[in-house]
NUROPA-559731 format. One record per residue (C-alpha): z, x, y; residue number from 1. Coordinates in nm, 3 decimals, always signed. Each point is the difference from the previous one (the first is absolute). Layout:
(zalo (Z, X, Y), NUM),
...
END
This chain:
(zalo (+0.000, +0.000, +0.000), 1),
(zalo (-0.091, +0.186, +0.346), 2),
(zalo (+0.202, -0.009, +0.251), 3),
(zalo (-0.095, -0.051, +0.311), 4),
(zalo (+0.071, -0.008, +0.383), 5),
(zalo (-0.205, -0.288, +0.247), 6),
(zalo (+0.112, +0.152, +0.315), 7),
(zalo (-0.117, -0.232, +0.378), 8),
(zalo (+0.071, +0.001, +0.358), 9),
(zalo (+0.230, -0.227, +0.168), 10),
(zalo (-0.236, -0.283, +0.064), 11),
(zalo (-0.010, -0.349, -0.182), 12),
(zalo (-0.392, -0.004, -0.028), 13),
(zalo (-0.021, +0.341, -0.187), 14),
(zalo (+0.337, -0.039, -0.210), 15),
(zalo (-0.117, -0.322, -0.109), 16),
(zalo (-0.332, +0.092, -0.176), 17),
(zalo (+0.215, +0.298, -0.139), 18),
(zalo (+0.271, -0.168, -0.104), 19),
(zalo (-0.261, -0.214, -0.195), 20),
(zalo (-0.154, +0.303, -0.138), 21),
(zalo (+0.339, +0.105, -0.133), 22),
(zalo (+0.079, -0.335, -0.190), 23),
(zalo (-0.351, +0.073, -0.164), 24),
(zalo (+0.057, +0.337, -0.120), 25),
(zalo (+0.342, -0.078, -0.108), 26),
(zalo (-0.162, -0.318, -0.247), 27),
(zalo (-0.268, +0.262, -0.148), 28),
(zalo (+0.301, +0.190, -0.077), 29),
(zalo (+0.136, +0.273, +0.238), 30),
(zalo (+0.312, +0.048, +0.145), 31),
(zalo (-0.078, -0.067, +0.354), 32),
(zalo (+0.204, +0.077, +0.316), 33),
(zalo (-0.054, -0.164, +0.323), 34),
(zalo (+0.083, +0.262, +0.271), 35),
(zalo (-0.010, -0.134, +0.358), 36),
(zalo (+0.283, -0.037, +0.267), 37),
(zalo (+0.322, -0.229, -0.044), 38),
(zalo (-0.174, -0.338, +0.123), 39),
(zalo (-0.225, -0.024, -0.240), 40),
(zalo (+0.237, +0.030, -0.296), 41),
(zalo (-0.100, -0.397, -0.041), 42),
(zalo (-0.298, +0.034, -0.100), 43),
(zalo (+0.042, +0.261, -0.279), 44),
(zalo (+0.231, -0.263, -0.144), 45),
(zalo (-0.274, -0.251, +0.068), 46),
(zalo (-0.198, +0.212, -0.251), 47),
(zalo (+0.263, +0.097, -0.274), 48),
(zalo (-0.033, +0.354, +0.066), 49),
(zalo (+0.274, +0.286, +0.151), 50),
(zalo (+0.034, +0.102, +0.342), 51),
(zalo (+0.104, +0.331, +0.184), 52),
(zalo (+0.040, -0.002, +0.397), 53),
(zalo (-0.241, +0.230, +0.144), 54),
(zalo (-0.106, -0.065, +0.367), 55),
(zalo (-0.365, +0.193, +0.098), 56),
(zalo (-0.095, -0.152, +0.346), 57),
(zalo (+0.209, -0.006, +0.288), 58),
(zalo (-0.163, -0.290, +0.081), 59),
(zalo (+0.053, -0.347, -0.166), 60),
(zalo (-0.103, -0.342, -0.058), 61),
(zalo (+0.238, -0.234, -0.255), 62),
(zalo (-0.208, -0.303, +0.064), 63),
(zalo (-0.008, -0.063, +0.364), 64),
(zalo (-0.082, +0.298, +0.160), 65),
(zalo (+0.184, -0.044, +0.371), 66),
(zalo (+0.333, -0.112, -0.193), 67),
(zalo (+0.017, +0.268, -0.204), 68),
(zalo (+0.266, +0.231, +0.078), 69),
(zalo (-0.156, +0.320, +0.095), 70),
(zalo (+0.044, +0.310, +0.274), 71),
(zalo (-0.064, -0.051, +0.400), 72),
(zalo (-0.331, +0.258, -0.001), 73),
(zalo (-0.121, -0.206, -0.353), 74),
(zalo (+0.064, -0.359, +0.165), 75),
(zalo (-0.162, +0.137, +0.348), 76),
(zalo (-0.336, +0.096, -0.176), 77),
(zalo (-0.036, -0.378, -0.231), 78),
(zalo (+0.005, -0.113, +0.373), 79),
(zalo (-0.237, +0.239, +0.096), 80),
(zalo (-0.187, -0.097, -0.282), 81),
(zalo (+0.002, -0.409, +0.064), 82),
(zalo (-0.099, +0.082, +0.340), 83),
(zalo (-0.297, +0.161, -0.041), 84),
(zalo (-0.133, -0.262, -0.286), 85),
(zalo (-0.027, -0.222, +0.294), 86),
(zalo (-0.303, +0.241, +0.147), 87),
(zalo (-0.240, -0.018, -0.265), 88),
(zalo (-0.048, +0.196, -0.322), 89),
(zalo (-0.077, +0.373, +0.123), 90),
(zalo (+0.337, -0.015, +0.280), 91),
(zalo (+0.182, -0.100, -0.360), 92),
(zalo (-0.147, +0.302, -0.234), 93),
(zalo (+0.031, +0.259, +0.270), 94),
(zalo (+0.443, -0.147, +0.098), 95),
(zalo (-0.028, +0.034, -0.374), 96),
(zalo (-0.130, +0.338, -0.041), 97),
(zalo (+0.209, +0.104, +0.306), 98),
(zalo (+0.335, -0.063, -0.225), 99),
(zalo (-0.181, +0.157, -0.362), 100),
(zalo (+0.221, +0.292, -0.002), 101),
(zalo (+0.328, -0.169, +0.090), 102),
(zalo (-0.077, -0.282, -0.234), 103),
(zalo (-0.143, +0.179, -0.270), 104),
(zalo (+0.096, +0.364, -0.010), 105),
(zalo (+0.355, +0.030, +0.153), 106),
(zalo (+0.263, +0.204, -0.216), 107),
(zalo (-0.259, +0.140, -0.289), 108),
(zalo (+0.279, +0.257, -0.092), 109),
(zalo (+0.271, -0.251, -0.025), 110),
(zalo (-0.201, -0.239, -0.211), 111),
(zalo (-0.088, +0.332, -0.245), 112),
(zalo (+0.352, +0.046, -0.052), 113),
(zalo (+0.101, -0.363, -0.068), 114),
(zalo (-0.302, -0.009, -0.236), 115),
(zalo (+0.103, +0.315, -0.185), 116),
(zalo (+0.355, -0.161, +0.013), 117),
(zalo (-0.117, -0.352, -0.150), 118),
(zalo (-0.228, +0.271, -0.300), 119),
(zalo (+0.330, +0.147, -0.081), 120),
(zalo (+0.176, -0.280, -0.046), 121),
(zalo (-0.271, -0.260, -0.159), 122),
(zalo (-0.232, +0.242, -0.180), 123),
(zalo (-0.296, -0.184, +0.024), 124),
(zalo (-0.324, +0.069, -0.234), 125),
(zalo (-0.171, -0.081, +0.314), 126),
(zalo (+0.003, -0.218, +0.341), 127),
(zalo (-0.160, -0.261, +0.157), 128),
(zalo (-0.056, +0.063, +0.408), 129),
(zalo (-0.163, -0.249, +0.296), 130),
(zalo (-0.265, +0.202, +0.121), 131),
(zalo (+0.125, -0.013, +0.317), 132),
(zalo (+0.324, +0.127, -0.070), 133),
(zalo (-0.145, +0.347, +0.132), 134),
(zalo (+0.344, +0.220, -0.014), 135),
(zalo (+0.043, -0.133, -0.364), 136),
(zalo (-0.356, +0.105, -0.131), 137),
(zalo (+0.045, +0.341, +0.173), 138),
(zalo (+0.343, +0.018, -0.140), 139),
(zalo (-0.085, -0.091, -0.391), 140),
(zalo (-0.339, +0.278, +0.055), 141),
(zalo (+0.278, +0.255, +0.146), 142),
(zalo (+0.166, -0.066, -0.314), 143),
(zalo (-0.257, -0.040, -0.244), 144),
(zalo (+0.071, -0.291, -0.076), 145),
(zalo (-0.204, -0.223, -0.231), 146),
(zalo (-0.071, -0.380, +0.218), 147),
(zalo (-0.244, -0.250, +0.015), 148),
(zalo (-0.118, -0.127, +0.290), 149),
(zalo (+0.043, -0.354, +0.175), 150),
(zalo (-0.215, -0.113, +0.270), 151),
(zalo (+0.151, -0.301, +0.172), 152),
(zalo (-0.298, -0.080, +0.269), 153),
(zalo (-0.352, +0.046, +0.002), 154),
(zalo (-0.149, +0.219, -0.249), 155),
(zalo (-0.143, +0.221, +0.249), 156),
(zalo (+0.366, +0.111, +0.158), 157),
(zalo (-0.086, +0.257, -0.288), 158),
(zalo (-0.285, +0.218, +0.178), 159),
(zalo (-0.320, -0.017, -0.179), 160),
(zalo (-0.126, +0.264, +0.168), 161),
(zalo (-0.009, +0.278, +0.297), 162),
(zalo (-0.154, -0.280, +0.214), 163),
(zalo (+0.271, -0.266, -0.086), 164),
(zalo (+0.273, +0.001, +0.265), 165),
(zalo (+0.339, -0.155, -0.083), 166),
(zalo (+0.053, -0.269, +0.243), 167),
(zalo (-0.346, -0.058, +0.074), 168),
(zalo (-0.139, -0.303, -0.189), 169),
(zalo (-0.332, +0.074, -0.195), 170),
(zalo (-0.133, -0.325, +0.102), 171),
(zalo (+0.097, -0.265, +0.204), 172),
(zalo (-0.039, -0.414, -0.048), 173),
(zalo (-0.293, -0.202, +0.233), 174),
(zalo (+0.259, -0.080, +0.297), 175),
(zalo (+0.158, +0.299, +0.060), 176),
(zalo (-0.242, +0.279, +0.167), 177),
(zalo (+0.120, +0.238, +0.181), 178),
(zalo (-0.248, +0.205, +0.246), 179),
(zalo (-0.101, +0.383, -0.085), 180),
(zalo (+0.216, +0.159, +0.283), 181),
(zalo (+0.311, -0.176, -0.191), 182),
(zalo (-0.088, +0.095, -0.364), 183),
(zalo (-0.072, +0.322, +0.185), 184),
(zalo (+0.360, +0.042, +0.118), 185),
(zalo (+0.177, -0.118, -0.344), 186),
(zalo (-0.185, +0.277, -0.199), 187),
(zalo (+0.147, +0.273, +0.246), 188),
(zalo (+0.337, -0.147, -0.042), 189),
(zalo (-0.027, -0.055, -0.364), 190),
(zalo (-0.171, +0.346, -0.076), 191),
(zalo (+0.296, +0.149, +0.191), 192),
(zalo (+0.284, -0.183, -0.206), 193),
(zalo (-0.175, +0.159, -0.305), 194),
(zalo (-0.041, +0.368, +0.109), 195),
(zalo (+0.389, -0.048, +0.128), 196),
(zalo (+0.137, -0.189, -0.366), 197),
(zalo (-0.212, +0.297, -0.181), 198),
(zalo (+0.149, +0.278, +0.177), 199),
(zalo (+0.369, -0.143, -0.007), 200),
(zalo (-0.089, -0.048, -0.407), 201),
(zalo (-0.115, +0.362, -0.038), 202),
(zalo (+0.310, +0.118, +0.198), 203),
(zalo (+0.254, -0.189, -0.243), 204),
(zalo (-0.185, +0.130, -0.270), 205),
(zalo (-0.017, +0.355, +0.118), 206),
(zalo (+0.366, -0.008, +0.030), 207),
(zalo (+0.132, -0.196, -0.285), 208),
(zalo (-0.275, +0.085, -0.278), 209),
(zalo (-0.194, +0.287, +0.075), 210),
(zalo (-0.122, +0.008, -0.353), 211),
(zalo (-0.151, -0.331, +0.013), 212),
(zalo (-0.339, -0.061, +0.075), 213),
(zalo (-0.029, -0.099, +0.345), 214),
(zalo (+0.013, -0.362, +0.056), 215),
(zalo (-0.332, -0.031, +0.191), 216),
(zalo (-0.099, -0.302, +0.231), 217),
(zalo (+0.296, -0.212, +0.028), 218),
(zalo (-0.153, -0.328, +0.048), 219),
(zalo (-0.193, +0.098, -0.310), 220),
(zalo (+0.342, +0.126, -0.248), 221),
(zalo (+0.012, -0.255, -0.341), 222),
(zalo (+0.048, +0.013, -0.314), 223),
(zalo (-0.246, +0.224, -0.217), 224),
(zalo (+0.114, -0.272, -0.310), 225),
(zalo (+0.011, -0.343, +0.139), 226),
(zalo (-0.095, -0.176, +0.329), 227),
(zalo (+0.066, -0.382, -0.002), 228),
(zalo (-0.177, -0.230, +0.294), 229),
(zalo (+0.185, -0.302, +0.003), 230),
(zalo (-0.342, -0.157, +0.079), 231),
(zalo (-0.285, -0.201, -0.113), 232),
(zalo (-0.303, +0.244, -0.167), 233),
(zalo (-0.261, -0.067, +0.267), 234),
(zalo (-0.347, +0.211, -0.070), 235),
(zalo (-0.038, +0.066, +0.353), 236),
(zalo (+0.341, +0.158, +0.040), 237),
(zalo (-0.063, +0.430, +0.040), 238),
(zalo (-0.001, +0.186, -0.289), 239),
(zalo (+0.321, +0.284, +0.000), 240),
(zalo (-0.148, +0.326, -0.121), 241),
(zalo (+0.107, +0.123, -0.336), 242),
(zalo (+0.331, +0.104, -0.035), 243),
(zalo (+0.069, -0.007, -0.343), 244),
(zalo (+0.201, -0.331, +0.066), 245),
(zalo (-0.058, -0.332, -0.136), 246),
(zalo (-0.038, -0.258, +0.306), 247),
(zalo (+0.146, -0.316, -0.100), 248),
(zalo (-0.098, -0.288, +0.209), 249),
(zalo (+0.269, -0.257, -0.105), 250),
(zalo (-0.105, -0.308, +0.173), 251),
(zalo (+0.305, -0.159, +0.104), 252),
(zalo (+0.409, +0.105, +0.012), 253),
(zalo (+0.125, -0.403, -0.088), 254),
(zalo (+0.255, -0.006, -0.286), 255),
(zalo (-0.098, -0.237, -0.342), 256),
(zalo (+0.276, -0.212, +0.134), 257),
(zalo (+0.094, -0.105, +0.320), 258),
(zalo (+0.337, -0.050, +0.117), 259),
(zalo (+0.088, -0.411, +0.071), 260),
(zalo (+0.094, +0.043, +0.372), 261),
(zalo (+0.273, -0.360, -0.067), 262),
(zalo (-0.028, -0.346, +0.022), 263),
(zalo (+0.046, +0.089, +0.434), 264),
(zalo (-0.406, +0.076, +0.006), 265),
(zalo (-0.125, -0.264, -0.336), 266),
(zalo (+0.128, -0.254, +0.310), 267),
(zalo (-0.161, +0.168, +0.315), 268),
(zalo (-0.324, -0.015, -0.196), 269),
(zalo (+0.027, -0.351, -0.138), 270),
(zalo (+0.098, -0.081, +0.362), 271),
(zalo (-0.303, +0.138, +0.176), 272),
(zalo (-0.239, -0.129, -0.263), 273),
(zalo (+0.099, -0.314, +0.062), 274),
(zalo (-0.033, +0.041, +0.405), 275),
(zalo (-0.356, +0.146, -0.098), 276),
(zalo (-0.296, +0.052, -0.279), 277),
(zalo (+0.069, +0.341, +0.026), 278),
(zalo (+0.146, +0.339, +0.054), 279),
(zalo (-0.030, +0.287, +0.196), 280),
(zalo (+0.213, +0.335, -0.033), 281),
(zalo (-0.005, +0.221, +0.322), 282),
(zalo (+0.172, +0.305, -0.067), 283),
(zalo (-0.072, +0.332, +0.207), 284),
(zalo (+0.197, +0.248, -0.209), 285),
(zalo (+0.314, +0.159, +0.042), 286),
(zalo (-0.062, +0.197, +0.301), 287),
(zalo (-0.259, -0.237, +0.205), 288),
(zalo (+0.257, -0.342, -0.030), 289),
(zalo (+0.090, +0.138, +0.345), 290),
(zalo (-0.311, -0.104, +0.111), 291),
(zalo (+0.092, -0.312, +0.078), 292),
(zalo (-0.265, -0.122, +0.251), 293),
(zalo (-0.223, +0.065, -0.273), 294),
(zalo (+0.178, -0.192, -0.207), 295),
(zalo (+0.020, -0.318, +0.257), 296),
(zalo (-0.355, +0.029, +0.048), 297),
(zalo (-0.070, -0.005, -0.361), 298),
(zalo (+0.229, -0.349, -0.056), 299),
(zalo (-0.117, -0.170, +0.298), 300),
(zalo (-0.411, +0.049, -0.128), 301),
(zalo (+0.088, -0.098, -0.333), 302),
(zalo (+0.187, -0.303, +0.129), 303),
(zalo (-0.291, -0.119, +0.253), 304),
(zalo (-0.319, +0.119, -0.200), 305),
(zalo (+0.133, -0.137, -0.376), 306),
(zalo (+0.210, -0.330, +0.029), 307),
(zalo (+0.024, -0.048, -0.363), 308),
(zalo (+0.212, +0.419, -0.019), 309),
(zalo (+0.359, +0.051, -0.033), 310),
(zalo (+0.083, +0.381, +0.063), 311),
(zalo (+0.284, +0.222, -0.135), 312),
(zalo (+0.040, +0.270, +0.331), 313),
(zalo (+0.229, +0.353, -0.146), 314),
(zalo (+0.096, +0.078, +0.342), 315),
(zalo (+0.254, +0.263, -0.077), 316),
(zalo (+0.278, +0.061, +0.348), 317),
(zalo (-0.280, -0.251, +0.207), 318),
(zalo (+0.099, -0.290, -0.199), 319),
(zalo (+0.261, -0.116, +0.278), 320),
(zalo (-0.292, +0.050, +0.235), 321),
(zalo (-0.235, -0.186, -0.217), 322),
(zalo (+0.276, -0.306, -0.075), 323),
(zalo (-0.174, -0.179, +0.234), 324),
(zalo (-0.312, -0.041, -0.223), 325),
(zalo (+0.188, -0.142, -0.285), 326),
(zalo (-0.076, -0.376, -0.070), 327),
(zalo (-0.136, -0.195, -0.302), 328),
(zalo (-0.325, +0.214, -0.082), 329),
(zalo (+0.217, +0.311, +0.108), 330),
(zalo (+0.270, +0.240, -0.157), 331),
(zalo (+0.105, +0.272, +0.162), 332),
(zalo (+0.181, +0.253, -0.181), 333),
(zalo (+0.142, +0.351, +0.061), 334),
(zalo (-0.102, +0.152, -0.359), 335),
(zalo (-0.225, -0.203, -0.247), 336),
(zalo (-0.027, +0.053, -0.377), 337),
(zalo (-0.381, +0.085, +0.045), 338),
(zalo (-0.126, +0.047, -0.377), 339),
(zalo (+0.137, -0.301, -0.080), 340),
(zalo (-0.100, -0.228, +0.215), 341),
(zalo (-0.404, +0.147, -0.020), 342),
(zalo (-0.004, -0.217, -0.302), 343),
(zalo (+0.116, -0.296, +0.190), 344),
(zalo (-0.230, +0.032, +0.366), 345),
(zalo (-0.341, -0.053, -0.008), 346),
(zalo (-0.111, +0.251, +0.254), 347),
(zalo (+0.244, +0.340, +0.181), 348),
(zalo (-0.072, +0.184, +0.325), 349),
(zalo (+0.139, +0.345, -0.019), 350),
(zalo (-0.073, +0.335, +0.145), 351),
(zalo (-0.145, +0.174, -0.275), 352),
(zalo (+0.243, +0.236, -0.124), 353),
(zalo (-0.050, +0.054, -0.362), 354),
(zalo (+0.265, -0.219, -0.164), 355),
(zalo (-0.101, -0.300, +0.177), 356),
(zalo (-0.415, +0.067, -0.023), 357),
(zalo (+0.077, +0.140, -0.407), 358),
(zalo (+0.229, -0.338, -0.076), 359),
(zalo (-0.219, -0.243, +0.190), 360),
(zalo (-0.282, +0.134, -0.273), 361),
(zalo (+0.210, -0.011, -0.270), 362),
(zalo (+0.063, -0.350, +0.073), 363),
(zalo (-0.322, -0.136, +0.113), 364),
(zalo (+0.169, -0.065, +0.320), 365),
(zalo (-0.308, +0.004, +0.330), 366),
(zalo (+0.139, +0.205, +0.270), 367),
(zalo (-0.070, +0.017, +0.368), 368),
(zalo (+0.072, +0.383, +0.036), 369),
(zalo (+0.138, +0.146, +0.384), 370),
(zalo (+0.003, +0.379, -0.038), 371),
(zalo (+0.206, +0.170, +0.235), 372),
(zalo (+0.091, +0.341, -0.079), 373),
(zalo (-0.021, +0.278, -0.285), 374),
(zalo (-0.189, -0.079, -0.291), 375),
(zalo (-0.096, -0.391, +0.070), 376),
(zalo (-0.326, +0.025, +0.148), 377),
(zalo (-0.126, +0.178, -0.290), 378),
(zalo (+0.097, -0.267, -0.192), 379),
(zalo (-0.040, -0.273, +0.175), 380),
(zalo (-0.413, +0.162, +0.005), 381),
(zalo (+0.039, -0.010, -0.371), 382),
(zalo (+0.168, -0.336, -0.028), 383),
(zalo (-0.334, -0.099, +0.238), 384),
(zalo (-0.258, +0.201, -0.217), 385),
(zalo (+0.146, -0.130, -0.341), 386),
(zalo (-0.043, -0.355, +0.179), 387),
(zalo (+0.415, -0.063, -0.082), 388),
(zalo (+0.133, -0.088, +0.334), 389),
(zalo (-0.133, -0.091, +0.330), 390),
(zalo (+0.070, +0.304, +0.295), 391),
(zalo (+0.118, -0.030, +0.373), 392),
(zalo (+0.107, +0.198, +0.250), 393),
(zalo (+0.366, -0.091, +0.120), 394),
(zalo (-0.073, +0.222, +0.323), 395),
(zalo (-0.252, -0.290, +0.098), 396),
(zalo (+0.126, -0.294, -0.208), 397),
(zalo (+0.005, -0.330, +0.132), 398),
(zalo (+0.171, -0.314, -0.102), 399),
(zalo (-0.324, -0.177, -0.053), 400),
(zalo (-0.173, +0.299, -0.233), 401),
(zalo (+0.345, +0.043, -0.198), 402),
(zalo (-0.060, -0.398, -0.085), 403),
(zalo (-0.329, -0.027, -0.076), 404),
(zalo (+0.002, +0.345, -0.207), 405),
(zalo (+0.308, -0.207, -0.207), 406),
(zalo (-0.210, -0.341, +0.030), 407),
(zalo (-0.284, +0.246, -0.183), 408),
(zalo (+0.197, +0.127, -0.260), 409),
(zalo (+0.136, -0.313, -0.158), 410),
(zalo (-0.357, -0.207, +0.085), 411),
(zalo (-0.153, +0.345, -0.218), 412),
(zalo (+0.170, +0.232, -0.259), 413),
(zalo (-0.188, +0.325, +0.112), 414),
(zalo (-0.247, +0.079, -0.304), 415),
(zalo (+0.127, +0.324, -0.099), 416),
(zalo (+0.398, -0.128, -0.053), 417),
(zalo (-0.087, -0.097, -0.376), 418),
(zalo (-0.162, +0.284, -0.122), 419),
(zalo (+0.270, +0.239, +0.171), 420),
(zalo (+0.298, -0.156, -0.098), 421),
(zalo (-0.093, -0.009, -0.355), 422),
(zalo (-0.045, +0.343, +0.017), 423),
(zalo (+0.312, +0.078, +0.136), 424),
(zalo (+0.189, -0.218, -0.228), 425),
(zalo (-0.087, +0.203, -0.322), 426),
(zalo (+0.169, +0.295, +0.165), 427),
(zalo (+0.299, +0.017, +0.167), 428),
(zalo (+0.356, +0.219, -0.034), 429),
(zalo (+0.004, -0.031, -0.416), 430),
(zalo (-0.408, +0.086, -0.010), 431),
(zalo (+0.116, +0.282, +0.219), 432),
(zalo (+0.318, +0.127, -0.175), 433),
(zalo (-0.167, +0.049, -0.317), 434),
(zalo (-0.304, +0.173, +0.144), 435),
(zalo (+0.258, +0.230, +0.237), 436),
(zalo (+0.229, +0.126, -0.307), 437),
(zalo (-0.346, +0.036, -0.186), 438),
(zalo (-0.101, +0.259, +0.272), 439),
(zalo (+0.342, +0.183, +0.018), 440),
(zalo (+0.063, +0.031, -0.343), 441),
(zalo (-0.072, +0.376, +0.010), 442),
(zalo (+0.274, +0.007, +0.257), 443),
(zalo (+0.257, -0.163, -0.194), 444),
(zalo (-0.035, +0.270, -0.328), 445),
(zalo (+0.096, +0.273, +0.277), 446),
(zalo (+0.370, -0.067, -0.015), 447),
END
C-alpha cells in the first residue's frame, strides 16, 4: 500500500479538488494524507483520509475570501485585486502579476524546511502538489523528492512552451479583446515575473542542493512522472513537450457522492420552484462574491428579461448588501452548496474558474461564463469554442444582455453540452487515481 502525501495551498477552490483527489487514492488503496493548513482539517474528514497542518501561502481564502482571517499587507492586496477587476481584464492580469511574487513565492526556504519536516515524519512513497504551490515544487525538487503534479486551473498555467507566458491567457473568448498596446504591456510584466521566479528558484537551489540539477524555468517545474489537469481533454488545448510525464486530463474534480446540504436548502428549492418554472444559480467564486454590483446587475436582468426564473445568488460578505434583492424568485445566500444544487437549476452564471466551468460540464448544467481574472478567459474561450456555455464580458455587462444571454440558455441547450459532459463523466477523481498510482508506481518500489 503506498503511502502518500496530497499537499495544497490555503484556498477552498484548490483544497477542494485535492481533497477529492485524496478520497480517490485512498479507495484504490493508499494510505493518503491530506496536508494543508488547520482550516481545512474538515474536509480531509469529509474524505476519510488523515490530515497534517502544513500552511504554504501566506495568503488565504477558507471560503469567502475578504472574511478570511489573514495579515494587513495580504488583506490590502485582495483589495487591490477587486479593485482593479472593475477596469477590465488586462488592469486585472497586470494588479495580478504585480502581487506574483508575494502571492506565490514568499518564504521558499521556510516551506523547504516544513516539507523536509512533514518527509521525516510521514515518509511518503511520493506527494501530490497544486501546481501553483511554487515554494512546494521547488522544495520536493531540492529534496528529490518523488511528486506528481496537480494543476488546479487551466491546463496551460503549465507552460507549453518558451512562447507561453504564465499569466497571459493563450486565447481569449469573443467579448473580451483587448488592443495590441495592452497585450503588449502584460507580456513585459509577465516575462519579467518569470525571469525573477527563475532566478529566485536557481538561488534556493544553489544554496540548499547544489547537487541537484538546476530547477530550470519556474513557471515550467512539474513532475517528470505525473501531471494531472483537472480539465476536460479538448484537441485544441497546446500540446506540453515531452517530458517523460504522463499528462492526465481528468475531466472534472466532483466526488461519486455529493454531500446532502439538509432539509434547510430541499425547502429553498421547492420554494422557488414553486414562485417560478425555473432556476438560476449565480455564483462568482470565492474571491469575486465581492463583486456585488455585478452580482445586482446579474439578478435584476434575470428577473426583467425571464419572468418564468427563480435565482439562487452566493453572495459571500455582500449578502447584507444584496438582502434587498431577496423576494419569492430570489435567495440570497452568503455561501451556497454549489455541486449540489447544479443538479437541481436549470441554467448557472459563474466566472469561469475551473470548478464551476469543470462541474457545470459534468452536470450538463448551460453556463453564462463572466471571466474576470487569472485563468477564466481561457476558459471561458474554451467553454465558447466547445459550444458549452455562452461568454460575456462583466467589464461591459448590462442588465438587459445578462437576461437575454440567461433567456438563451434555457430557450437552447448549447449543442456541444451533451457530447462534453459525457465525456467528462467517464473520468473523474477514481478514473484519475488509478491512472496516477499507475504512473508512479516506479516511485513507490524506491522506499
Amino acid at each position: 500500500m503506498p503511502r502518500i502525501a496530497v499537499i495544497s495551498p490555503p484556498f477552498q477552490s484548490h483544497a477542494r479538488p485535492l481533497s477529492v483527489l485524496a478520497g480517490a487514492l485512498s479507495r484504490a488503496g493508499s494510505d493518503v494524507t491530506f496536508a494543508c493548513a488547520p482550516p481545512f482539517a474538515r474536509l480531509a474528514g469529509e474524505v476519510g483520509v488523515d490530515f497534517a497542518p502544513l500552511t504554504v501561502s501566506r495568503n488565504a481564502n477558507t471560503g469567502v475570501a475578504r472574511s478570511t482571517r489573514q495579515g494587513a499587507r495580504e488583506a490590502e492586496r485582495l483589495e487591490e485585486f477587486l479593485g482593479s477587476t472593475r477596469e477590465g481584464a488586462v488592469a486585472t492580469l497586470l494588479t495580478q502579476s504585480r502581487h506574483r511574487g508575494e502571492d506565490m513565492l514568499a518564504d521558499p526556504e521556510k516551506v523547504l524546511a516544513e516539507v523536509r519536516d512533514l518527509q521525516e515524519r510521514l515518509a511518503p512513497d511520493w506527494f501530490v502538489v497544486d501546481q501553483l504551490s511554487y515554494p512546494v515544487t521547488l522544495a520536493l525538487h531540492c529534496l528529490g523528492l518523488p511528486f506528481a503534479t496537480f494543476c488546479p486551473g487551466h491546463p496551460t498555467y503549465l507552460p507549453h512552451g518558451p512562447e507561453a507566458l504564465f499569466g497571459v491567457p493563450y486565447a481569449w473568448p469573443g467579448a473580451v479583446r483587448p488592443a495590441a498596446r495592452e497585450l503588449a504591456e502584460l507580456r513585459r510584466a509577465a516575462s519579467a515575473n518569470d525571469l525573477a521566479f527563475t532566478e529566485r528558484f536557481a538561488e534556493v537551489a544553489r544554496r540548499h542542493a547544489p547537487r541537484r540539477p538546476a530547477p530550470g524555468r519556474a513557471f515550467a517545474l512539474a513532475s517528470k512522472r505525473a501531471v494531472v489537469f483537472n480539465y476536460p481533454p479538448f484537441p485544441w488545448l497546446p500540446e506540453h513537450p515531452p517530458s517523460g510525464a504522463r499528462f492526465l486530463y481528468g475531466g472534472h474534480g466532483v466526488p461519486p457522492e455529493e454531500k446532502d446540504p439538509g432539509a434547510e436548502w430541499e425547502g429553498v428549492v421547492g420554494r422557488l420552484r414553486s414562485a417560478a418554472g425555473r432556476l438560476v444559480l449565480i455564483a462568482l467564486g470565492t474571491f469575486l462574491s465581492a463583486r456585488d454590483d455585478v452580482l445586482a446587475l446579474l439578478v435584476r436582468g434575470v428577473l426583467s428579461r425571464c419572468p418564468d426564473v427563480a435565482v439562487v445568488v452566493a453572495a459571500g460578505d455582500a449578502a447584507p448588501a444584496l438582502a434587498h434583492l431577496a423576494g419569492p424568485r430570489v435567495h440570497v445566500a452568503r455561501v451556497v452548496p454549489q455541486r449540489w444544487l447544479l443538479s437541481r437549476v436549470d441554467a448557472m452564471v459563474h466566472h469561469g474558474g475551473n470548478n464551476s466551468f469543470t462541474e457545470c460540464v459534468a452536470s450538463g448544467t448551460p453556463a453564462l461564463v463572466l471571466p474576470f481574472s487569472s485563468d477564466q478567459f481561457a476558459i471561458a474561450h474554451d467553454a465558447e469554442r466547445a459550444r458549452l456555455a455562452t461568454c460575456l464580458d462583466p467589464a461591459t455587462l448590462t442588465e438587459d444582455d445578462a437576461g437575454a444571454a440567461v433567456r438563451g440558455l434555457l430557450e437552447r441547450v448549447p449543442e456541444g453540452l451533451p457530447r462534453w459532459s459525457e465525456a467528462v463523466r467517464r473520468r473523474g477523481p477514481d478514473w484519475v487515481a488509478g491512472r496516477l498510482l499507475d504512473a508512479m508506481e516506479p516511485a513507490a518500489g524506491c522506499r
